[in-house]
Structures are given as structure tokens and as C-alpha cells.
C-alpha positions as CSV (number, residue, x, y, z in Angstrom):
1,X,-78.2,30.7,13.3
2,X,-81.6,29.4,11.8
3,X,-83.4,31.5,9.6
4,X,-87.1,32.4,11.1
5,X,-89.9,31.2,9.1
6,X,-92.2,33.6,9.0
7,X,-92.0,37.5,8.8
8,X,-92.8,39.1,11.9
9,X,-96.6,39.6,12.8
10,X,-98.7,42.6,10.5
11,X,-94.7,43.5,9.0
12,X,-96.2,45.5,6.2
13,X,-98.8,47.2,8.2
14,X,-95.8,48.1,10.9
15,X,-93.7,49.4,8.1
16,X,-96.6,51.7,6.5
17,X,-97.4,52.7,9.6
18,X,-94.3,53.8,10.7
19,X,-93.9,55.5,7.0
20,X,-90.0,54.9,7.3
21,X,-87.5,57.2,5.4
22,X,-84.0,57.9,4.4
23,X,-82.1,59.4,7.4
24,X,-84.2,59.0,9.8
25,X,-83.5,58.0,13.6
26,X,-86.3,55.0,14.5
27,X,-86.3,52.6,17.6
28,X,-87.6,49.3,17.8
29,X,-88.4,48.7,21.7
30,X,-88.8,44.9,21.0
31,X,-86.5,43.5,18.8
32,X,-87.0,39.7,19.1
33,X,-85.5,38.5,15.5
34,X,-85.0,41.3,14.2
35,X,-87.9,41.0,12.1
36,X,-89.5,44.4,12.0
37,X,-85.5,46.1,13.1
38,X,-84.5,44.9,9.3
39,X,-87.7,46.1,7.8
40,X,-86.8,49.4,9.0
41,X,-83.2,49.8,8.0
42,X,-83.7,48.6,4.4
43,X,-86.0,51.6,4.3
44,X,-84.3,53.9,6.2
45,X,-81.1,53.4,4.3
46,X,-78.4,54.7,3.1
47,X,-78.4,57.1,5.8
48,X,-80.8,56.4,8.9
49,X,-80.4,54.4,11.9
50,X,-81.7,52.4,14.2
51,X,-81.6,52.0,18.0
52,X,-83.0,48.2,19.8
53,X,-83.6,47.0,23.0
54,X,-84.6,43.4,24.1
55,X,-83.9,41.9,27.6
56,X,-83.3,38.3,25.7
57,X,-79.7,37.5,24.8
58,X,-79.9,35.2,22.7
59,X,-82.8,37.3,21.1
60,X,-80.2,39.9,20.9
61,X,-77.4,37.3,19.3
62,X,-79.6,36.1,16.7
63,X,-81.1,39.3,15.6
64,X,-77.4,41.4,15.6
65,X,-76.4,38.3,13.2
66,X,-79.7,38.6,11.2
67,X,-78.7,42.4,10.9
68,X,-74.9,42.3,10.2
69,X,-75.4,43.9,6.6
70,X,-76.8,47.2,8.6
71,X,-73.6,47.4,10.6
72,X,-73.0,51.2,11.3
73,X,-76.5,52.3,11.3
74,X,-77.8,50.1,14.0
75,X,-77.2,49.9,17.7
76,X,-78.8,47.2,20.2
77,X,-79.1,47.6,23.7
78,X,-79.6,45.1,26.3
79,X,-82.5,46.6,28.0
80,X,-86.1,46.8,28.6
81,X,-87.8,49.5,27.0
82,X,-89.4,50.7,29.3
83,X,-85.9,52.7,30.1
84,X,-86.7,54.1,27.3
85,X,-85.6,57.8,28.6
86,X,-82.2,57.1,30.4
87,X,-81.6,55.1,26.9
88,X,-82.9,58.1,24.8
89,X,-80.4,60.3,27.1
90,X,-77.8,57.7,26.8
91,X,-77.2,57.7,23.5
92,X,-77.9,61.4,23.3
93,X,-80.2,61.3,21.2
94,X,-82.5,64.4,20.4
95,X,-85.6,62.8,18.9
96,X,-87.1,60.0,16.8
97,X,-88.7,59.5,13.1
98,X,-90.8,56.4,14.6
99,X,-91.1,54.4,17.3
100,X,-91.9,50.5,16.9
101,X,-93.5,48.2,20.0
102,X,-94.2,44.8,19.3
103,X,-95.4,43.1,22.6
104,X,-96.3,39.8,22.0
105,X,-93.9,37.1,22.7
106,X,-91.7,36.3,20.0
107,X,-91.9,33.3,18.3
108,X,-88.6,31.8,19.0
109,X,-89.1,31.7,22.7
110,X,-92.5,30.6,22.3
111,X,-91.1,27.9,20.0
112,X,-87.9,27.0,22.4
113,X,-89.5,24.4,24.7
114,X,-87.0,24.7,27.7
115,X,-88.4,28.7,28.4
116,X,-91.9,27.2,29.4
117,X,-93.6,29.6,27.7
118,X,-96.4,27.7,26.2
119,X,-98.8,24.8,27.9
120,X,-97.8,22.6,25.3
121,X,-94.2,21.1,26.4
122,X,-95.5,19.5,29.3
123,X,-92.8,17.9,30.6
124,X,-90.6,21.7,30.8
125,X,-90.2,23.6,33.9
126,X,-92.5,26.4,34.6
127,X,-90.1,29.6,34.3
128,X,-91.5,31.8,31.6
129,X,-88.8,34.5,31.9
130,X,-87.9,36.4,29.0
131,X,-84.5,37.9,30.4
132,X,-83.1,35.0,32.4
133,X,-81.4,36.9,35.0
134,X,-84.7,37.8,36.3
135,X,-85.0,36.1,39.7
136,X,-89.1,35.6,39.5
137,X,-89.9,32.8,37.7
138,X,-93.2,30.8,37.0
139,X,-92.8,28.4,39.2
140,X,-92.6,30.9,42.3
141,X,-95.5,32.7,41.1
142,X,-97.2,29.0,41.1
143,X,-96.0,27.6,44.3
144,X,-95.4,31.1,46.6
145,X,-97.9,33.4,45.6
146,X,-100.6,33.9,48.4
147,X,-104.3,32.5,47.3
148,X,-105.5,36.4,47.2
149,X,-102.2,37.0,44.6
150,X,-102.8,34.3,42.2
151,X,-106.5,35.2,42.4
152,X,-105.8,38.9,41.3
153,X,-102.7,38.1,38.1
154,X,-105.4,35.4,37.2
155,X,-108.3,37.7,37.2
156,X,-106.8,41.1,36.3
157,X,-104.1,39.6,33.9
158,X,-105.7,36.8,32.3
159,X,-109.4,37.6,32.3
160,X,-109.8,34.2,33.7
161,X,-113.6,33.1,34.3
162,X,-112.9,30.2,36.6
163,X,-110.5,31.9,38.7
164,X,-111.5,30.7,42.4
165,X,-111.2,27.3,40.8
166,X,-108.1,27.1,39.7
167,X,-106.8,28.7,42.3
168,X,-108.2,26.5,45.0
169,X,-106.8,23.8,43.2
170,X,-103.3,24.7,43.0
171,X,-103.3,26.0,46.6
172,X,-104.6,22.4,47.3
173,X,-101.9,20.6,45.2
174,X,-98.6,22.6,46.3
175,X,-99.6,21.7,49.5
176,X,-98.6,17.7,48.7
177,X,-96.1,18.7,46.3
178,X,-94.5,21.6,44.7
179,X,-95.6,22.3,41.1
180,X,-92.4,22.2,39.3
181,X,-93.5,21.4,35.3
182,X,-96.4,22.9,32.5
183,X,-97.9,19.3,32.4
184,X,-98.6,19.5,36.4
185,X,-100.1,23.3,36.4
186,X,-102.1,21.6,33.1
187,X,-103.5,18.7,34.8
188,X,-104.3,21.5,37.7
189,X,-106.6,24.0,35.0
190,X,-108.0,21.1,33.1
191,X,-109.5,19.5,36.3
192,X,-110.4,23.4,37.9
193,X,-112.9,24.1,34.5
194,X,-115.8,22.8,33.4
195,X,-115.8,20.5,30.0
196,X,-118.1,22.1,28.3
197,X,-116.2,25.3,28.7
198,X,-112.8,23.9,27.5
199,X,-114.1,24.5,23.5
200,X,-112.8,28.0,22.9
201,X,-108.9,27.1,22.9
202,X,-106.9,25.1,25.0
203,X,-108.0,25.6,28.7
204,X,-104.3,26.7,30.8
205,X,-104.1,29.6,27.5
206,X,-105.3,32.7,30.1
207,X,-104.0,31.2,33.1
208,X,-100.8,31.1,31.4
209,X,-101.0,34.5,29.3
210,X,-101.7,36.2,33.5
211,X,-98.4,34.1,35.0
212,X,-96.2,35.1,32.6
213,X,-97.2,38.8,32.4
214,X,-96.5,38.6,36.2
215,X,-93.4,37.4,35.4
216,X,-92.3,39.5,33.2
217,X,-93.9,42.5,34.3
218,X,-95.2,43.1,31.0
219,X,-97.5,45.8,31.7
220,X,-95.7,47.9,34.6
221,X,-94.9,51.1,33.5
222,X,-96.4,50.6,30.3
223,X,-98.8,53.8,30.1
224,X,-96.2,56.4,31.7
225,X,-93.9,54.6,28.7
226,X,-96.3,55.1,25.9
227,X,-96.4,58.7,27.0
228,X,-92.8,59.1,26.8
229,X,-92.1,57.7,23.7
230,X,-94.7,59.8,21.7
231,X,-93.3,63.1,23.5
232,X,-89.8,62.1,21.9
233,X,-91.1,62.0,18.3
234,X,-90.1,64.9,15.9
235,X,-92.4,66.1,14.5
236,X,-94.3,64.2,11.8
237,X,-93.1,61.1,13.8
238,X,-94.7,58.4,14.1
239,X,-95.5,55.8,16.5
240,X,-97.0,52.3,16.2
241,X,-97.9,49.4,18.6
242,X,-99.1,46.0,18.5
243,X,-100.8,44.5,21.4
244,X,-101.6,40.7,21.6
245,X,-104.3,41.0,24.7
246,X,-107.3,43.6,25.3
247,X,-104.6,44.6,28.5
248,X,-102.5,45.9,26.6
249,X,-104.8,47.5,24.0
250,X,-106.9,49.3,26.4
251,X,-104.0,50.9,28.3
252,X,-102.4,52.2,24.6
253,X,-105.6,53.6,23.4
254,X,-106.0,55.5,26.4
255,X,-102.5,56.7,26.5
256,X,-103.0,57.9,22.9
257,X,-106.3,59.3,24.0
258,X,-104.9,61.2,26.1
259,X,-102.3,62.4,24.1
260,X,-104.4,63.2,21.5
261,X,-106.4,65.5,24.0
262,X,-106.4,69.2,23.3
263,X,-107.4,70.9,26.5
264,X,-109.3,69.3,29.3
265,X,-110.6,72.2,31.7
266,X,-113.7,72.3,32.9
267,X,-116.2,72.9,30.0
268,X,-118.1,75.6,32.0
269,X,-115.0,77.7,32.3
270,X,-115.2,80.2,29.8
271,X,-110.9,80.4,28.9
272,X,-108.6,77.0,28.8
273,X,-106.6,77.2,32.1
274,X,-105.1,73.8,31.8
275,X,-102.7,74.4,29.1
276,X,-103.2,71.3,27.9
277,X,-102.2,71.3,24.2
278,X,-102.7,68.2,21.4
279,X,-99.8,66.2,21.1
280,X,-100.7,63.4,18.6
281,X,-103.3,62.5,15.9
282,X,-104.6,59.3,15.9
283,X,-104.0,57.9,12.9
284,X,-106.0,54.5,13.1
285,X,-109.3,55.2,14.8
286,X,-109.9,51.7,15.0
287,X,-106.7,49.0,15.4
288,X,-105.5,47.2,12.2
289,X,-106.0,43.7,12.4
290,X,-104.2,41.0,10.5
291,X,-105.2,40.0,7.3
292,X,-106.8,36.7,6.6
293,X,-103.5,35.7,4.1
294,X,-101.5,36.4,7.1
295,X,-103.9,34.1,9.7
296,X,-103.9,31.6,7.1
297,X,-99.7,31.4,7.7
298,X,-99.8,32.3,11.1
299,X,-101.9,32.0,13.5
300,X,-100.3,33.8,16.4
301,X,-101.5,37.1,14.6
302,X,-104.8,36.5,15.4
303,X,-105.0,38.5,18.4
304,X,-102.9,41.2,17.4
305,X,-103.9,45.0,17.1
306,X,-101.9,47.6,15.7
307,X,-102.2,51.3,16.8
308,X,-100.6,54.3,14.9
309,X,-100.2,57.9,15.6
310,X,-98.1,60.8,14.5
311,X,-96.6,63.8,16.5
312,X,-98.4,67.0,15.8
């Protein structure tokens, strides 16, 4: 197997955030290349360990070779994390040290041109799936979806301007023909948005970002998950996530907010009847954000926040 390039996005960030140590329990909900999975078990060693999940399999292949020197201390399940519970109860497991989410895409399938991640391979099949027995692909979501469908994943998941547009258009074109490759749904965005609004990155970049987190279902579930996964920390456990679009961000700040609540009756009542105790502090008030050595390598961490917070 070929050794990645470049360490995972904000790795040293992830690692002091996480504050690792000896014997330990952590999870890494998004394994990928086992990137940020090995940061943690060299820091967690002799005695810790380590549970994974990633719905990829060859993610999972790549990364159980990448860790084969941890063997004993780790264990990799071929999941999404957002089973987080029945895997927690699984394993019988009683609590965690940390907590890792990394959500972006990882570079690999980004990088491998027949997953049709990225709107530049356009000759590949739209498909965008990152576990491949999932039955939804791109090209459904393209060529099946109902005008008022692609109008809300476009609008809700990709913060598209020119929605109506693009829409229209590829309503109009599957009509001839069925939209089967990235250069056809391309050709489709590029003619749908004004030139002098195709500056600010390549045009199909939102469009693409809202059919794959369709796909994927990247954000179902993700705030009752969040939830779950801080409530499973011991104490002095931490938990840290890196988001890749304001989406995401916004729905794990207010999951933390929320968390990091202490008591939300009315304020006129003169006792707390709620019950509602703190559960978290919020370690990072405002996300960390790459650092410009890190851009300068890679510019996929441009758009990544990272949010910390520890179990009170």
C-alpha cells in the first residue's frame, strides 16, 4: 500500500486537543488513513487503545496495514459512526478518554478518480459513495430526484446561490439524456451561473459538496450523535471535531452549546425545575483553524474548523 503524503488535516491541533495519554480508551469515528488513529496510539501507548469505524473498505485495508505495529491495542469496525452506541455496547465498553471526528472526505477517495467525488475527473461516473454497498448513488440523486428535491439538497446542503438555475437545467437535460458522468453535471452548472460569478472557486464545488452529503447522508443523525458521544466520555474526557462546511459547524456548536448548558428553566422561576445540569466545558470558544504552514501544504484544510470540549 502507498504511503499518504501528507499528515491528516490540523493532526497536531487534533492530538493536543484530544490531550491523549497512557492507558486510555479513545475512538476515532472516521478513520480514513489512519492518519489521526496512529497519532493516537503512539501516544496512548504502551497500554491504551483504540476503537475505529469507517464505512470504506479499502479505507479500512489501508489504514489496518498503516497501523499493524499497534496490533493488540486497536480494533476497527466496519461501521458508520453514527452507531456509535450499539458499537460502544458492543464492545462493552464503559467509557472513553477522547473522542475523535474528522468529517471531511478523506483524501484518498477524493484523490481516487473512479469514486466521482470531485468535478475534476470529468470523464468518471457520478457515484460519490463513500461505503459502496450503499444503493443511492450521485447519479440517482441527479437523474431521479424531483425538481423540489434537488432544489432543497442544493439549497440546504450546499448553500447554492443559483439554485433554481441549475436545477432547471438539469431537469431540462435528463429529459434528452440521462446524466451519467461529472463532465455532463459540469457542463450543466457552468452554463446554469453567471460568469462573473464563477471567480470564487470552481463553479460545480457547492453543487457537488450538497449531492454528495445527500448521498452519504452526512449530516443525519449527526446532532443526536454529538450528544451521545460527549455523554460517554469519563470524566476529564475529551472530545474534538473537525468540520469542513458551516453545516456541519453550526450543528456541533450547538450540540456543545447545549451540552455545555447548566439549567435552562424559565428565568422567572425562582428554583431550577429542569434538572438540567452542565455536561461539558467548551474548551475552544472560537474553532481552531489551520495554520498558514499547513495551507501552504494543503489546501484542503482551508475550510476546516476544529471544536474541543471536555467532560465535566
Amino acid at each position: 500500500m502507498v504511503e499518504l503524503k501528507h499528515l491528516p488535516v490540523m493532526f497536531h491541533e487534533c492530538m493536543d486537543g484530544l490531550n491523549v495519554k497512557d492507558g486510555g480508551t479513545y475512538f476515532d469515528g472516521t478513520l480514513g488513513g489512519g492518519g489521526h488513529s496512529y497519532g493516537i496510539l503512539e501516544r496512548c501507548a504502551p497500554n491504551g487503545k483504540l476503537i475505529a469505524t469507517d464505512l470504506d473498505t479499502y479505507a479500512i485495508g489501508r489504514a489496518t496495514e498503516r497501523l499493524k505495529e499497534f496490533d493488540g491495542r486497536f480494533t476497527i469496525v466496519n461501521d458508520n459512526f453514527k452507531n456509535f452506541t450499539k458499537i460502544k455496547e458492543d464492545l462493552n465498553i464503559g467509557g472513553f478518554d477522547g473522542i475523535l471526528l474528522d468529517l471531511g472526505v478523506s483524501s484518498f477517495q477524493l484523490d481516487d478518480r473512479e469514486r466521482g467525488f470531485s468535478y475534476l475527473s470529468p470523464e468518471v461516473n457520478l457515484d460519490m459513495r463513500m461505503d459502496k454497498s450503499n444503493p443511492l448513488t450521485a447519479e440517482i440523486v441527479v437523474n431521479e430526484y424531483s425538481d423540489r428535491e434537488l432544489k432543497r439538497i442544493l439549497t440546504d446542503y450546499g448553500e447554492e446561490r443559483f439554485t433554481n438555475a441549475i436545477v432547471s437545467n438539469i431537469i431540462n437535460q435528463r429529459k434528452l439524456k440521462r446524466i451519467r458522468t461529472v463532465g455532463e453535471l459540469n457542463e450543466i452548472i457552468i452554463k446554469s451561473i453567471p460568469k462573473k460569478f464563477q471567480n470564487d472557486g470552481h463553479p460545480a464545488k457547492r453543487t457537488f459538496q450538497a449531492i454528495r452529503i445527500e448521498v452519504n447522508g452526512e449530516l443525519d443523525g449527526l446532532y443526536e450523535t454529538v450528544l451521545s458521544m460527549a455523554r460517554s466520555l469519563n470524566k476529564g474526557g475529551r472530545i474534538a471535531i473537525l468540520t469542513f462546511h458551516s453545516l456541519e459547524d453550526r450543528i456541533v456548536k450547538k450540540a456543545f452549546k447545549e451540552l455545555e448548558c447548566d439549567c435552562i428553566c424559565d428565568k422567572s422561576l425562582p428554583i431550577c425545575v429542569c434538572g438540567k445540569k452542565k455536561e461539558i466545558e467548551i474548551l475552544t470558544k472560537h474553532p481552531i483553524t489551520a495554520s498558514e504552514n499547513e495551507l501552504k501544504e494543503n489546501s484542503r484544510a482551508k475550510s476546516a474548523k476544529l471544536r474541543v470540549a471536555e467532560k465535566v
